[in-house]
N, CA, C and O atoms as a Tripos MOL2 file, in Angstrom:
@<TRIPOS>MOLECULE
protein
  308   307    77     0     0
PROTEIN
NO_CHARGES

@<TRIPOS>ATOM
      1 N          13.1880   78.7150  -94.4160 N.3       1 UNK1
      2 CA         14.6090   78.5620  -94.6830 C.3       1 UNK1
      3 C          15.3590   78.6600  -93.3610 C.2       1 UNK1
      4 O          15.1240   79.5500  -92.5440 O.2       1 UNK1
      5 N          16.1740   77.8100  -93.2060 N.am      2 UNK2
      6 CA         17.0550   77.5550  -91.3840 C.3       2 UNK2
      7 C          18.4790   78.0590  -91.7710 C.2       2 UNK2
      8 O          19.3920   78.2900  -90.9790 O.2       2 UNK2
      9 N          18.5170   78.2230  -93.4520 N.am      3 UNK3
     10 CA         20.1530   78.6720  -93.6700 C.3       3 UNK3
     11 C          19.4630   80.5350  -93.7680 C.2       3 UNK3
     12 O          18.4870   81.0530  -94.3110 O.2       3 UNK3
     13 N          20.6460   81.0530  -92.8890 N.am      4 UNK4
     14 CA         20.8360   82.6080  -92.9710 C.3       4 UNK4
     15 C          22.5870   82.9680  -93.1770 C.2       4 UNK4
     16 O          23.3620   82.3320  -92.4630 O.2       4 UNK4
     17 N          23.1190   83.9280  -94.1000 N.am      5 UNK5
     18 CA         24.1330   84.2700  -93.9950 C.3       5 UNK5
     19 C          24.3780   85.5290  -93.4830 C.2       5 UNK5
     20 O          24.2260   86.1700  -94.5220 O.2       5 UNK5
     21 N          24.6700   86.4250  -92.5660 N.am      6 UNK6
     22 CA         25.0480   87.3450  -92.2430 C.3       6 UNK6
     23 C          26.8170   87.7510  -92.2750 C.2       6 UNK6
     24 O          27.5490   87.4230  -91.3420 O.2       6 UNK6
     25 N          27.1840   88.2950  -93.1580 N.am      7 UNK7
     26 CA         28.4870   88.6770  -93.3350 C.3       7 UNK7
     27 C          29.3370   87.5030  -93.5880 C.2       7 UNK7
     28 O          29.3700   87.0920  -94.7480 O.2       7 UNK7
     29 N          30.2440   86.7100  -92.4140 N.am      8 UNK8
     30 CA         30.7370   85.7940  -92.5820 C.3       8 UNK8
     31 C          30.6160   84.7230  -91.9860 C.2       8 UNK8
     32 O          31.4380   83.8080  -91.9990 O.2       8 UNK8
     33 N          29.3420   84.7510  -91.2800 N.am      9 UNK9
     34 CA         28.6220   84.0120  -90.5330 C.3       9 UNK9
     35 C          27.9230   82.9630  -91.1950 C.2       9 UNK9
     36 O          27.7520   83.5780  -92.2470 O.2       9 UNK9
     37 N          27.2570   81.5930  -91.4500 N.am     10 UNK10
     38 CA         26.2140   81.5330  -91.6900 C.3      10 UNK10
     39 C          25.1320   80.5110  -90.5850 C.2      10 UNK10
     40 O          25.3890   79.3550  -90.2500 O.2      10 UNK10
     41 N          24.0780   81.1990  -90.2270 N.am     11 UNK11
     42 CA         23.2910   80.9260  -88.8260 C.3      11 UNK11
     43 C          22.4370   79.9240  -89.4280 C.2      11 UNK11
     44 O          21.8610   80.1720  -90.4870 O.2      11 UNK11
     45 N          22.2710   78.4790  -88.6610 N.am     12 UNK12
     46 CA         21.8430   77.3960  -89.1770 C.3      12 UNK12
     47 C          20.4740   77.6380  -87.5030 C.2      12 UNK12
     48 O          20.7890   77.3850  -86.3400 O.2      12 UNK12
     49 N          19.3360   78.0640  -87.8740 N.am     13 UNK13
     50 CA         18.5850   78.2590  -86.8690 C.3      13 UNK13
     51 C          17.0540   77.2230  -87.0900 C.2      13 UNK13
     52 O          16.7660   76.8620  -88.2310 O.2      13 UNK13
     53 N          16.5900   77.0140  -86.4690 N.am     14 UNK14
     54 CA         14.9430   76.1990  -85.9160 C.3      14 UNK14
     55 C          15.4040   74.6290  -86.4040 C.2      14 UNK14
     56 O          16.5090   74.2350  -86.0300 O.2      14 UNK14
     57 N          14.8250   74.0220  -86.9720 N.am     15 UNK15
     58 CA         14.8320   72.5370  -87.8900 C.3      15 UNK15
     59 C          15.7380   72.6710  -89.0250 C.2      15 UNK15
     60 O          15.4180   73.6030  -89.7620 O.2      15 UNK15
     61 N          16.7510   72.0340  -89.3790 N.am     16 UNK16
     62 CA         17.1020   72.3570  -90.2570 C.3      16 UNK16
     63 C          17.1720   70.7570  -91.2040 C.2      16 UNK16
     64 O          17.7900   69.7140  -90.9930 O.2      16 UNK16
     65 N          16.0860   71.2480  -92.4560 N.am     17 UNK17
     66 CA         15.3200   69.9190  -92.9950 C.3      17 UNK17
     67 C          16.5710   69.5080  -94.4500 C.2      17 UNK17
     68 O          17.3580   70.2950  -94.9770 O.2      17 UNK17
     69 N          16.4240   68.4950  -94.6720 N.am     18 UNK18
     70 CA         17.4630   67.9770  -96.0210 C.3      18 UNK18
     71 C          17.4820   68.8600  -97.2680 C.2      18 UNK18
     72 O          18.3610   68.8520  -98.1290 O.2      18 UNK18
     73 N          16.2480   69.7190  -97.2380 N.am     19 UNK19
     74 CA         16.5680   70.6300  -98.4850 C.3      19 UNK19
     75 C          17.5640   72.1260  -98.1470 C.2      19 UNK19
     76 O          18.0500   72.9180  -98.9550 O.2      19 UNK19
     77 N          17.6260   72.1170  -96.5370 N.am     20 UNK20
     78 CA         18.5420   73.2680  -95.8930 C.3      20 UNK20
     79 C          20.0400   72.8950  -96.3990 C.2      20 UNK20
     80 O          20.9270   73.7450  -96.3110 O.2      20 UNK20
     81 N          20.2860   71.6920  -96.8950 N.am     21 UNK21
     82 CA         21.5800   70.8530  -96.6060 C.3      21 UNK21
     83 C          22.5740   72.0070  -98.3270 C.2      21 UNK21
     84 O          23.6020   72.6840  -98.3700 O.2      21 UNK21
     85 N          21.4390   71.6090  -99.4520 N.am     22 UNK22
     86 CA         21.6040   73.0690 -100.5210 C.3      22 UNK22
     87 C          22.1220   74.2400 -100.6460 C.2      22 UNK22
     88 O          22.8090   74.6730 -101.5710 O.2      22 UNK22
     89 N          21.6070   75.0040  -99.2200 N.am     23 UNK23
     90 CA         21.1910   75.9970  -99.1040 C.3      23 UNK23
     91 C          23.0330   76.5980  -98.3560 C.2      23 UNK23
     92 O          23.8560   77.4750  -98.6200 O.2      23 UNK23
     93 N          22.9340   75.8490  -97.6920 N.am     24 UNK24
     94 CA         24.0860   75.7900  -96.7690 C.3      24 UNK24
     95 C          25.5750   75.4100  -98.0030 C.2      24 UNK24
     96 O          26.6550   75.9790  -98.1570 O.2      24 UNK24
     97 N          25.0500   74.4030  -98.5690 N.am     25 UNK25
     98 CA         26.1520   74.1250  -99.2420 C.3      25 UNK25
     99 C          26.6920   75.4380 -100.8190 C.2      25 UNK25
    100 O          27.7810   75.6300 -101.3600 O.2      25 UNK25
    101 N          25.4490   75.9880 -101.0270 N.am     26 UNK26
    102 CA         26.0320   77.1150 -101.5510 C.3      26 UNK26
    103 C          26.5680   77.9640 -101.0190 C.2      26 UNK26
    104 O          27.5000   78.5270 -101.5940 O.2      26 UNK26
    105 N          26.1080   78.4060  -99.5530 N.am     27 UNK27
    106 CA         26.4610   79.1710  -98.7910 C.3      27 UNK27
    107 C          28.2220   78.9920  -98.4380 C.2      27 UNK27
    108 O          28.9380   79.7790  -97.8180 O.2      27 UNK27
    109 N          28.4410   78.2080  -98.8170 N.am     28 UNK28
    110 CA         30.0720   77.6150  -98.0290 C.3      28 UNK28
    111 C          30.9560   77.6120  -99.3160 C.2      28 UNK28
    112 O          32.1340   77.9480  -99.1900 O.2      28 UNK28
    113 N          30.4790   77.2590 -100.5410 N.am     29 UNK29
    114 CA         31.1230   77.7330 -101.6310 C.3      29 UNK29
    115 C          31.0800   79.1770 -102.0800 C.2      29 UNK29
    116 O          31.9820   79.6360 -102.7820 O.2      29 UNK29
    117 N          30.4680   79.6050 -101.8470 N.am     30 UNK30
    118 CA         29.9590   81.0930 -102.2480 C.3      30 UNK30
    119 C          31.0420   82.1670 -100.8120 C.2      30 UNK30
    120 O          31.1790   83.3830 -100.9480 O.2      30 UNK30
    121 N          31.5570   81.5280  -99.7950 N.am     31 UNK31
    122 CA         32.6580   82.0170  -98.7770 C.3      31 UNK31
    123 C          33.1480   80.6970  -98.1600 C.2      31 UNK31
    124 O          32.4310   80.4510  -97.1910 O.2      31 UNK31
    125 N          33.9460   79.8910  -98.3100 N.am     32 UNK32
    126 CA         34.7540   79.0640  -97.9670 C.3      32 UNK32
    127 C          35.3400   79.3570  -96.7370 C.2      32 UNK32
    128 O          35.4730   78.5020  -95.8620 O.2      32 UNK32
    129 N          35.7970   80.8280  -96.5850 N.am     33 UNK33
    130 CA         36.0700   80.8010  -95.2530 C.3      33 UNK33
    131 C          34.8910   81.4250  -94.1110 C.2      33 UNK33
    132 O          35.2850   82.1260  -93.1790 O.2      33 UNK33
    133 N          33.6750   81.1560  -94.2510 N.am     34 UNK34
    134 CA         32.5340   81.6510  -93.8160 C.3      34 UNK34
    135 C          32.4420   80.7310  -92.2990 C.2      34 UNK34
    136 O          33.1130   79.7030  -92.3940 O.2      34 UNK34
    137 N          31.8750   80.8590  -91.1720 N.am     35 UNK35
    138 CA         31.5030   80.1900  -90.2550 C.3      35 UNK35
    139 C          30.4730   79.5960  -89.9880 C.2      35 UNK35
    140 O          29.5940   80.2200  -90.5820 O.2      35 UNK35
    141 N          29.9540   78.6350  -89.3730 N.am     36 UNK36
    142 CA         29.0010   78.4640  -88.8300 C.3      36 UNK36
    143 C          28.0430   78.3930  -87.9460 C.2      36 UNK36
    144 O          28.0410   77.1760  -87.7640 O.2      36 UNK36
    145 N          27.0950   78.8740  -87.1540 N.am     37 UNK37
    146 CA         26.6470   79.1360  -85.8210 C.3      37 UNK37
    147 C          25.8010   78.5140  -85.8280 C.2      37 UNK37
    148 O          24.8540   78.6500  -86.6040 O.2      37 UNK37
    149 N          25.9040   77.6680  -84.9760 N.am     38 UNK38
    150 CA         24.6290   76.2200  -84.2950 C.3      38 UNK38
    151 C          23.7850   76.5730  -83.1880 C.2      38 UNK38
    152 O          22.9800   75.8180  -82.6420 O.2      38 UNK38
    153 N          24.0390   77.8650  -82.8700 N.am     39 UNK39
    154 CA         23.3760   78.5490  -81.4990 C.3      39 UNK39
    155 C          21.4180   78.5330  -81.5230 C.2      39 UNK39
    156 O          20.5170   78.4900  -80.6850 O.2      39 UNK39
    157 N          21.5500   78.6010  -83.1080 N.am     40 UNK40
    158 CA         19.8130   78.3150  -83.1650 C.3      40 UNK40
    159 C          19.5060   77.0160  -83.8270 C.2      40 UNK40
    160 O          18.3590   76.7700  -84.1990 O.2      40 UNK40
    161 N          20.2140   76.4100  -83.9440 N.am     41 UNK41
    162 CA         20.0220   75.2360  -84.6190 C.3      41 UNK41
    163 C          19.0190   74.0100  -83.2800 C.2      41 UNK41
    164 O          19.3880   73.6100  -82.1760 O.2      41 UNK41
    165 N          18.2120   73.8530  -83.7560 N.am     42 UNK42
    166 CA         17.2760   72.6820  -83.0880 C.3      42 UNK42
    167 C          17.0850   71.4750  -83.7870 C.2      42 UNK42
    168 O          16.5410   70.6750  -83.0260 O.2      42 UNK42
    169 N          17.2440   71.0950  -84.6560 N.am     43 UNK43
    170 CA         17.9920   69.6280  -85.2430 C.3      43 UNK43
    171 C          18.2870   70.2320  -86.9030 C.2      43 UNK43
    172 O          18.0210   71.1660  -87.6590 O.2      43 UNK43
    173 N          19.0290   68.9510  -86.8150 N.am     44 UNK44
    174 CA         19.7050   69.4480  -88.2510 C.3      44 UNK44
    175 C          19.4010   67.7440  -88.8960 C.2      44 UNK44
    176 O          19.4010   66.6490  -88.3330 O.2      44 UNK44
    177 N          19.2370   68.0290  -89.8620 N.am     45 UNK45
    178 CA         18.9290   66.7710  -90.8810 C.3      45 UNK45
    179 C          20.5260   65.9940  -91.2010 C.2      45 UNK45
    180 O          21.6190   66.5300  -91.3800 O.2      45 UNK45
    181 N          20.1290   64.4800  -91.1850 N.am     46 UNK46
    182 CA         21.3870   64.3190  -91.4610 C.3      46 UNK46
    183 C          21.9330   64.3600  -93.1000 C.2      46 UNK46
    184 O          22.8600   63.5960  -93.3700 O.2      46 UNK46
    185 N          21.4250   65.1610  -94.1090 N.am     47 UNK47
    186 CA         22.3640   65.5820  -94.7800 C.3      47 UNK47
    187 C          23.0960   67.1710  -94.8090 C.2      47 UNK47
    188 O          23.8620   67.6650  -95.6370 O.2      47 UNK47
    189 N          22.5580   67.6880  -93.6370 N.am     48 UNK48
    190 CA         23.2910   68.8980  -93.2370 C.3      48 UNK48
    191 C          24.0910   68.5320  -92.4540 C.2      48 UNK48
    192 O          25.1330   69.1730  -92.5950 O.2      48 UNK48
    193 N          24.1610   67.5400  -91.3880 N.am     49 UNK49
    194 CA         25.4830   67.2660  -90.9910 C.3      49 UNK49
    195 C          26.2950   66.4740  -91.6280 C.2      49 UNK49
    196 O          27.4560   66.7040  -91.2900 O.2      49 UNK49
    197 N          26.2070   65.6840  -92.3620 N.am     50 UNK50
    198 CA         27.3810   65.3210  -93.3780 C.3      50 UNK50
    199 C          27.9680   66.3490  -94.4060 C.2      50 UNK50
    200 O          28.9890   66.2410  -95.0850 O.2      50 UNK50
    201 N          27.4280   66.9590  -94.3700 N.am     51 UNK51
    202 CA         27.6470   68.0440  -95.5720 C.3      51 UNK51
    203 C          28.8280   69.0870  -94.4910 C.2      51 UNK51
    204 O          29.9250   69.4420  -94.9220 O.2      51 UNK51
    205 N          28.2850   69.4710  -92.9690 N.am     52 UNK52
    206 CA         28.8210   70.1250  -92.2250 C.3      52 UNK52
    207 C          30.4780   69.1460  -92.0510 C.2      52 UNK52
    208 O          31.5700   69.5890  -92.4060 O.2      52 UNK52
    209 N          30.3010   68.1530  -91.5950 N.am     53 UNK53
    210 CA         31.5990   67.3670  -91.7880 C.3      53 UNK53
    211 C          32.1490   66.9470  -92.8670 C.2      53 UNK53
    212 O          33.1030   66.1960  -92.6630 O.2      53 UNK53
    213 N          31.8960   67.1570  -93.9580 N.am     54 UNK54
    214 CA         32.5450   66.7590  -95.2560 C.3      54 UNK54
    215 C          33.6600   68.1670  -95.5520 C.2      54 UNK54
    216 O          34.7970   68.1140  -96.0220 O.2      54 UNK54
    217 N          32.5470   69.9240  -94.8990 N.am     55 UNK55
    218 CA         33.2490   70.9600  -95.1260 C.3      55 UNK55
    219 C          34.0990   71.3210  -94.3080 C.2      55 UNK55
    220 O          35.2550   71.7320  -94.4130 O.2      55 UNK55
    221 N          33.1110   71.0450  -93.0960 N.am     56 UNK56
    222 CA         34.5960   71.4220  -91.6480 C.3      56 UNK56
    223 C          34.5320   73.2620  -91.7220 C.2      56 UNK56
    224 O          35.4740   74.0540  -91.7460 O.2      56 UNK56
    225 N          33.4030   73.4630  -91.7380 N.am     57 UNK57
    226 CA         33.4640   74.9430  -91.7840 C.3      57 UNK57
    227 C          33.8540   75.2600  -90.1590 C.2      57 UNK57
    228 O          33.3470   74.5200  -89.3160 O.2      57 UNK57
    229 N          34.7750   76.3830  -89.7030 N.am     58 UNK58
    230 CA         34.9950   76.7860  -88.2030 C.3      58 UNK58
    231 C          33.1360   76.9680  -87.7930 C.2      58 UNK58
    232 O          32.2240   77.6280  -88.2910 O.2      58 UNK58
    233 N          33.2290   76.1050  -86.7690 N.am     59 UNK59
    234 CA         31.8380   76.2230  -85.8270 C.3      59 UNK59
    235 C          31.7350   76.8830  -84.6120 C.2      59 UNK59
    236 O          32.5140   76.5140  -83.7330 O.2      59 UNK59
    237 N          30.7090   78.0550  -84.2780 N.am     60 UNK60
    238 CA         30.4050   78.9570  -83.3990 C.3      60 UNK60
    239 C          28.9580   78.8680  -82.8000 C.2      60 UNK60
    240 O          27.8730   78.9350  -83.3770 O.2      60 UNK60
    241 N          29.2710   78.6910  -81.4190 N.am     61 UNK61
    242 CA         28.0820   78.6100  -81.3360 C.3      61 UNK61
    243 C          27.6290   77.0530  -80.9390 C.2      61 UNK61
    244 O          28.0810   75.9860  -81.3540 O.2      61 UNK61
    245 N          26.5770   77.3240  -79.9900 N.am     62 UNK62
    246 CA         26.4210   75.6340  -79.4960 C.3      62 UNK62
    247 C          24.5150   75.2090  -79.3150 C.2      62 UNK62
    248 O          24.0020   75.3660  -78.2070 O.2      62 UNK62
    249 N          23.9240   74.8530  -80.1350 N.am     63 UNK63
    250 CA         22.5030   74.4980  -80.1200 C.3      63 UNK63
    251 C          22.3090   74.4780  -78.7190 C.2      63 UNK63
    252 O          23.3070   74.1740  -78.0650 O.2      63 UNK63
    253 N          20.9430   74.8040  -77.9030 N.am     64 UNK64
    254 CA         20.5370   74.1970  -76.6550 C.3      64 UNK64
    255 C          19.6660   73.0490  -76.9530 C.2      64 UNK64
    256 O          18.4440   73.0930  -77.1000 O.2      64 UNK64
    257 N          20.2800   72.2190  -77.0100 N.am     65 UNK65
    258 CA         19.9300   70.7580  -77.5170 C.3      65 UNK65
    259 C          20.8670   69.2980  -77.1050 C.2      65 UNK65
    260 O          21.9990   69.0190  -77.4990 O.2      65 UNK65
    261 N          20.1240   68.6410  -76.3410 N.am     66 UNK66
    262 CA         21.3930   67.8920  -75.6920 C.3      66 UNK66
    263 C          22.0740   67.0480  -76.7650 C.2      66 UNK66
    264 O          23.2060   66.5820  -76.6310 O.2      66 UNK66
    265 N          21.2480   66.8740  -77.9170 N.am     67 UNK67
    266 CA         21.9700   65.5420  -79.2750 C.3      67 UNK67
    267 C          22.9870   66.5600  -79.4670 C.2      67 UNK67
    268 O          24.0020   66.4180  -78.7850 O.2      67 UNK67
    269 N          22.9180   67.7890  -80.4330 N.am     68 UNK68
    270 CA         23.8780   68.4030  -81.2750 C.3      68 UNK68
    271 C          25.1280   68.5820  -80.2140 C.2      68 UNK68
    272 O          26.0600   67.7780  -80.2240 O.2      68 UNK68
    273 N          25.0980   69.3240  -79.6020 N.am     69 UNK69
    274 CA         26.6680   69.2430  -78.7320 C.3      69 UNK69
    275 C          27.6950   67.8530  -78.3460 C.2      69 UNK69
    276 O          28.8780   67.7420  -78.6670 O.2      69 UNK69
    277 N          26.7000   66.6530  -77.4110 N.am     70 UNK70
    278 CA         27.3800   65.4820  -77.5060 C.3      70 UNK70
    279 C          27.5180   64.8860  -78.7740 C.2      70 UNK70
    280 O          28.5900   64.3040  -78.9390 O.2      70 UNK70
    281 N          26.8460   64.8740  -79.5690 N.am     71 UNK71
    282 CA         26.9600   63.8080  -80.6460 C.3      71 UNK71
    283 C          27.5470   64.5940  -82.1630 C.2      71 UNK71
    284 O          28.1260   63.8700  -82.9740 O.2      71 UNK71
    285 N          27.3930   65.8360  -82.4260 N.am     72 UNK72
    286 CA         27.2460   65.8610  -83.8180 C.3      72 UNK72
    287 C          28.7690   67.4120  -83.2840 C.2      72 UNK72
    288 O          29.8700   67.2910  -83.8220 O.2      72 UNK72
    289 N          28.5660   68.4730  -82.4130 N.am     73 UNK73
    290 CA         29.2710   69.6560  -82.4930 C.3      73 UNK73
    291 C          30.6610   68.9850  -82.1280 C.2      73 UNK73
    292 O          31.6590   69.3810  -82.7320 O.2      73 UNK73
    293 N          30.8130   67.6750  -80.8670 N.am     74 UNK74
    294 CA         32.3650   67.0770  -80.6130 C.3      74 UNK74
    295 C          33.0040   66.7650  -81.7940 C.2      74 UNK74
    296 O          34.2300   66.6660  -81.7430 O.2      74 UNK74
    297 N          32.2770   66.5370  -83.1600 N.am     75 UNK75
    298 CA         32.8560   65.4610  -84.3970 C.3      75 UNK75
    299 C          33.5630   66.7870  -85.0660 C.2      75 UNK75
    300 O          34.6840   66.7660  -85.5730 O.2      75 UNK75
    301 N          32.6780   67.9950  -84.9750 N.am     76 UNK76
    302 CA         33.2090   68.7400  -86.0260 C.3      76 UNK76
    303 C          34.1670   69.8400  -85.1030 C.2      76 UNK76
    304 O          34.3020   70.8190  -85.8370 O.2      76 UNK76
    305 N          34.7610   70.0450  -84.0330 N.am     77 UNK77
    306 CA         36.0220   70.0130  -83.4900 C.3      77 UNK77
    307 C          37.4330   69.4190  -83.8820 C.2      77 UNK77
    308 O          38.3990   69.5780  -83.1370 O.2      77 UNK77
@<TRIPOS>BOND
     1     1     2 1
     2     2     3 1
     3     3     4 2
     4     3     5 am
     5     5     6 1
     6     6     7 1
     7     7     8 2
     8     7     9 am
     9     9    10 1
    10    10    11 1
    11    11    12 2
    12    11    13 am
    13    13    14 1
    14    14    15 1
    15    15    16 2
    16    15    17 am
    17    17    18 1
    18    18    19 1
    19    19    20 2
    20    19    21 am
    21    21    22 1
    22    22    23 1
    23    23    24 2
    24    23    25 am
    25    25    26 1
    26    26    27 1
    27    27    28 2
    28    27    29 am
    29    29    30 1
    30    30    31 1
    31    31    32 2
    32    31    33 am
    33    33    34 1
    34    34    35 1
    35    35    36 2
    36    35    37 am
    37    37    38 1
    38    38    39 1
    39    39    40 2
    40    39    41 am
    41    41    42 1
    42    42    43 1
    43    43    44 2
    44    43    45 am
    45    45    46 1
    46    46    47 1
    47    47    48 2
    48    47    49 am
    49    49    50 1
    50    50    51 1
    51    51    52 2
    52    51    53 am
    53    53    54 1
    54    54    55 1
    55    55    56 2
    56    55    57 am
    57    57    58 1
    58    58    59 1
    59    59    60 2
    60    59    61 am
    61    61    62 1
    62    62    63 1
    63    63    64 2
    64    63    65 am
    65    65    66 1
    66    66    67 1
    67    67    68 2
    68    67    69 am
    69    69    70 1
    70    70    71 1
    71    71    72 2
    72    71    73 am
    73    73    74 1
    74    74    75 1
    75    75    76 2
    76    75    77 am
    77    77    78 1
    78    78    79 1
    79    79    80 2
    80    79    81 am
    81    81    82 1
    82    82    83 1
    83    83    84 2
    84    83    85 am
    85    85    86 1
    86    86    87 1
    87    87    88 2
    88    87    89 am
    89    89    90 1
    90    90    91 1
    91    91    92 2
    92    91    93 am
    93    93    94 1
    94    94    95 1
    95    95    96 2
    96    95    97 am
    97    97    98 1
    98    98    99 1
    99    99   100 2
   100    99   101 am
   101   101   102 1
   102   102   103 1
   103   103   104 2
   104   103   105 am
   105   105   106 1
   106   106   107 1
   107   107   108 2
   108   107   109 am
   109   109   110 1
   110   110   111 1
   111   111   112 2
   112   111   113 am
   113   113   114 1
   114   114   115 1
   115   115   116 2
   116   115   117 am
   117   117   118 1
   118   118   119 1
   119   119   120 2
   120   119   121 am
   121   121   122 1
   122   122   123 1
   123   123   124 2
   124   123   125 am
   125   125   126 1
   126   126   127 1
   127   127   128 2
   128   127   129 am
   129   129   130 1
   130   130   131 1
   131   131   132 2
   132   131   133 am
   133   133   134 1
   134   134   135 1
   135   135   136 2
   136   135   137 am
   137   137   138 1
   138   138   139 1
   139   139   140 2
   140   139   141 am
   141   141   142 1
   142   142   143 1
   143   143   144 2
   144   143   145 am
   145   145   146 1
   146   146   147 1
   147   147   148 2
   148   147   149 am
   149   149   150 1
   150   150   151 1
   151   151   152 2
   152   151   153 am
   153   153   154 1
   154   154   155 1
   155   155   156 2
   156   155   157 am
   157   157   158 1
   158   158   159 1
   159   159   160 2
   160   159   161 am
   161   161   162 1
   162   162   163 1
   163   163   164 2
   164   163   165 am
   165   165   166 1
   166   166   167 1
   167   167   168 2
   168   167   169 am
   169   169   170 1
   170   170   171 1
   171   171   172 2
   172   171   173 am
   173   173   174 1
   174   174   175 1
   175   175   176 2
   176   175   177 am
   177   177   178 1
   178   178   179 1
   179   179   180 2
   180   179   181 am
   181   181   182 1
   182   182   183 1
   183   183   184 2
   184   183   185 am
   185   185   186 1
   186   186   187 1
   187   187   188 2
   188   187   189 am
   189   189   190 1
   190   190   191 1
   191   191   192 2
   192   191   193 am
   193   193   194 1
   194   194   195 1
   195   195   196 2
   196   195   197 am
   197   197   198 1
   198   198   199 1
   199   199   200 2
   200   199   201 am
   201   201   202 1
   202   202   203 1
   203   203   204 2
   204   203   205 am
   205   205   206 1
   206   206   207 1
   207   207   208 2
   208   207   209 am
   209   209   210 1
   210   210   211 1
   211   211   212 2
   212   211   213 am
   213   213   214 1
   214   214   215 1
   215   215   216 2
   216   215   217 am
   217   217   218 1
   218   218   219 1
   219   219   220 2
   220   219   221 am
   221   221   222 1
   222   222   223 1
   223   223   224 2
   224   223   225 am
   225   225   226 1
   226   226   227 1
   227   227   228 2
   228   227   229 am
   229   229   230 1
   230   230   231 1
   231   231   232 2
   232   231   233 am
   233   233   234 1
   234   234   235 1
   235   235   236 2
   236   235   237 am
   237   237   238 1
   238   238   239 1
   239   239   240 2
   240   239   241 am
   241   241   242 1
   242   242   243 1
   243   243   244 2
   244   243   245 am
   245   245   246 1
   246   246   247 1
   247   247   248 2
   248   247   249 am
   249   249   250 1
   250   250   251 1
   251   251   252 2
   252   251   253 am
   253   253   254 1
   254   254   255 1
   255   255   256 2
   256   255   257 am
   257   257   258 1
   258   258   259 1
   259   259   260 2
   260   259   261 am
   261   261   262 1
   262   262   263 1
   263   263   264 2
   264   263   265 am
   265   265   266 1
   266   266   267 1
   267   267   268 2
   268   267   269 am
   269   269   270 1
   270   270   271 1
   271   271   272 2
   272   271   273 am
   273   273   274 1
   274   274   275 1
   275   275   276 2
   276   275   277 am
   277   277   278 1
   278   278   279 1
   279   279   280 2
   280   279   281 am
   281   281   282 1
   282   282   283 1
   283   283   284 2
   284   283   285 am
   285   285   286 1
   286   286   287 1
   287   287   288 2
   288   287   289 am
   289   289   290 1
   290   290   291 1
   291   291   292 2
   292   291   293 am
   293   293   294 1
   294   294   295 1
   295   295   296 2
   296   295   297 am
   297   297   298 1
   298   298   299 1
   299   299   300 2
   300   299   301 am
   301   301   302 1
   302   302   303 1
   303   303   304 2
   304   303   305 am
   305   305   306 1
   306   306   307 1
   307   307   308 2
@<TRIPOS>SUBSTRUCTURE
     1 UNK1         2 RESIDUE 1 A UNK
     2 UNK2         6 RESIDUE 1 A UNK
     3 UNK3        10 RESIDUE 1 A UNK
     4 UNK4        14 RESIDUE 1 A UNK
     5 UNK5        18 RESIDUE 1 A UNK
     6 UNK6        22 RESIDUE 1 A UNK
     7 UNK7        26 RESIDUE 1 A UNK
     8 UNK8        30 RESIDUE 1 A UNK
     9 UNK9        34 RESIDUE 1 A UNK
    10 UNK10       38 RESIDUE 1 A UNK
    11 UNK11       42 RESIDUE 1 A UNK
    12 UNK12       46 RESIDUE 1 A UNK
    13 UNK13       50 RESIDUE 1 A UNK
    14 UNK14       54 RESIDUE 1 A UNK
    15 UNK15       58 RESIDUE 1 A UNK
    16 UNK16       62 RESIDUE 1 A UNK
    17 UNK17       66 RESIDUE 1 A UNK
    18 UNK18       70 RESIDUE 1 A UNK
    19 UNK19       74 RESIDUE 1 A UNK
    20 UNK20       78 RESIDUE 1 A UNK
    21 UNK21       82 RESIDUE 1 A UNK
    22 UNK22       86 RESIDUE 1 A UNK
    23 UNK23       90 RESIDUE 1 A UNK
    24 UNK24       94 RESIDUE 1 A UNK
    25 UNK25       98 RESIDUE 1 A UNK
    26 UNK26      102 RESIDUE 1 A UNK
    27 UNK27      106 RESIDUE 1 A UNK
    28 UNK28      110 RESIDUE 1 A UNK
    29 UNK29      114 RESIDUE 1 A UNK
    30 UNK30      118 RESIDUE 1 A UNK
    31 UNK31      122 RESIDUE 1 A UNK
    32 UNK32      126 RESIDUE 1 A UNK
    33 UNK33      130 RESIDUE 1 A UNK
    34 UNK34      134 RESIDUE 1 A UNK
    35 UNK35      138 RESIDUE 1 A UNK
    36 UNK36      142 RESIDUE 1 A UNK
    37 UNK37      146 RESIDUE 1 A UNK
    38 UNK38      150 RESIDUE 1 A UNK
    39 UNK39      154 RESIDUE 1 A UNK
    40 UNK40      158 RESIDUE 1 A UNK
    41 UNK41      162 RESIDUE 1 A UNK
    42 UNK42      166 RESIDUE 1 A UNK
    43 UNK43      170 RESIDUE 1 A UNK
    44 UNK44      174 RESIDUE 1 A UNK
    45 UNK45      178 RESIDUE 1 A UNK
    46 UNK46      182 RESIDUE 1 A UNK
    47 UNK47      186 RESIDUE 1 A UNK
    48 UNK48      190 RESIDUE 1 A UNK
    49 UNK49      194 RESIDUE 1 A UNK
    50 UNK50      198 RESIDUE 1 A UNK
    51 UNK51      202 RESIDUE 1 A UNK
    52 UNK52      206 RESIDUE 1 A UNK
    53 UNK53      210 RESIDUE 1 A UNK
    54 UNK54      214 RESIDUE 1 A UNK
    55 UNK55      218 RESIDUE 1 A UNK
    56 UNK56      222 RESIDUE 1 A UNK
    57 UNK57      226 RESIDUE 1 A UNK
    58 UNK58      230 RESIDUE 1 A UNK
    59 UNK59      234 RESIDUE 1 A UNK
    60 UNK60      238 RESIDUE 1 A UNK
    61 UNK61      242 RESIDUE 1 A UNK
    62 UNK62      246 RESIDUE 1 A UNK
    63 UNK63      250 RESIDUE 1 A UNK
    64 UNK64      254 RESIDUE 1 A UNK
    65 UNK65      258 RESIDUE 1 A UNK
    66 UNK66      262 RESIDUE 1 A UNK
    67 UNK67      266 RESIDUE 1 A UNK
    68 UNK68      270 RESIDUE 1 A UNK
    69 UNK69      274 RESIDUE 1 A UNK
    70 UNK70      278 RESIDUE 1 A UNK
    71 UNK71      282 RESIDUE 1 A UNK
    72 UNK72      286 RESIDUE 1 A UNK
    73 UNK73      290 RESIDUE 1 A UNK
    74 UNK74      294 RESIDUE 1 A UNK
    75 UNK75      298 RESIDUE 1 A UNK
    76 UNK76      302 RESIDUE 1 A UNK
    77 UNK77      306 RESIDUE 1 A UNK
């Protein structure tokens, strides 16, 4: 599992595969105003990032990964 919630956090860490996309999306209904941290994130499936831009949850945190920052963390700014 790549979805973790800690308080009001929720840490999207290693691969995060199309069934994470669920996991996350309860996670964001279940605290709407919850965050997200990409700091461990090493790819994310693209129905976790549509799902991430459909919610627009506040994002913390920046993958060390050159795709997610140029391409996917500028969109959800």
């Amino acid at each position: 599992m790549s979805v973790r919630v800690e308080a009001e956090v929720i840490h999207l860490t290693g691969r995060c595969l199309a069934e994470d996309a669920e996991a996350l999306l309860v996670a964001l209904h279940e605290g709407p105003e919850r965050s997200v941290d990409l700091a461990g994130a090493q790819r994310l499936h693209l129905a976790v990032v549509q799902l991430l831009l459909a919610a627009r949850p506040p994002i913390r945190g920046v993958a060390n990964n050159s795709v997610l920052p140029v391409h996917v963390v500028n969109l959800l700014q």
